[in-house]
N, C-alpha and C positions, 0 to 999 in steps of 0.2 A: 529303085525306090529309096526314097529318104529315111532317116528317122524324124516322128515330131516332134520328139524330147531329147537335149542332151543336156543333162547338168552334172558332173563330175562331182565325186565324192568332198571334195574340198569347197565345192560352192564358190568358184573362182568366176564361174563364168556360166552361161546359160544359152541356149539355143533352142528357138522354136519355131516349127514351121505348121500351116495350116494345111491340111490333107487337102485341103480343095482351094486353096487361095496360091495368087505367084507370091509369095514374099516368105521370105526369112529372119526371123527377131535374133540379134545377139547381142544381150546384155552383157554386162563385166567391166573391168577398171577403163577409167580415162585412155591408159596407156590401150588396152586391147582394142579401145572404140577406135580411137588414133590410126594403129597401125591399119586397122579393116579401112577407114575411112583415106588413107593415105594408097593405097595398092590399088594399085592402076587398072589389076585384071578382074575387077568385082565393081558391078555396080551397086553402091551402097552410099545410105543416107542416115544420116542422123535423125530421130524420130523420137517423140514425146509422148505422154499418158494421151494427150488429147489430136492426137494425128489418127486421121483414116486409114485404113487399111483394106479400104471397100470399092468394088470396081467402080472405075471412072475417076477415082482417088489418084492414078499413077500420072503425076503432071509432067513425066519423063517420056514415057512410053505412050502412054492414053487410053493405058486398058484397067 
């Protein structure tokens, strides 16, 4: 099991996941989006206020 919160005392970074959805939020600096967005072993996307998060939304996968 996951945790759906992680935000560190410093407030450097943030992670959120939904109990019942596939997806994982990680906000934080340019550099930390970067390096996630660069690593080869994560499927991971850059995502805005106004992007779905709602099934049938995953135009990668299809769920």
């Amino acid at each position: 099991m996951m945790p759906q919160l992680l935000w560190p005392a410093g407030h450097e970074w943030a992670l959120a996941s939904e109990i019942d959805g596939d997806s994982t939020i990680v906000a934080g600096s340019a550099e930390l989006v970067a390096a996630i967005l660069a690593d080869p072993r994560l499927e991971a996307f850059p995502v805005g206020p106004e992007d779905a998060l709602t099934e049938g939304s995953d135009l990668v996968n299809g769920s």
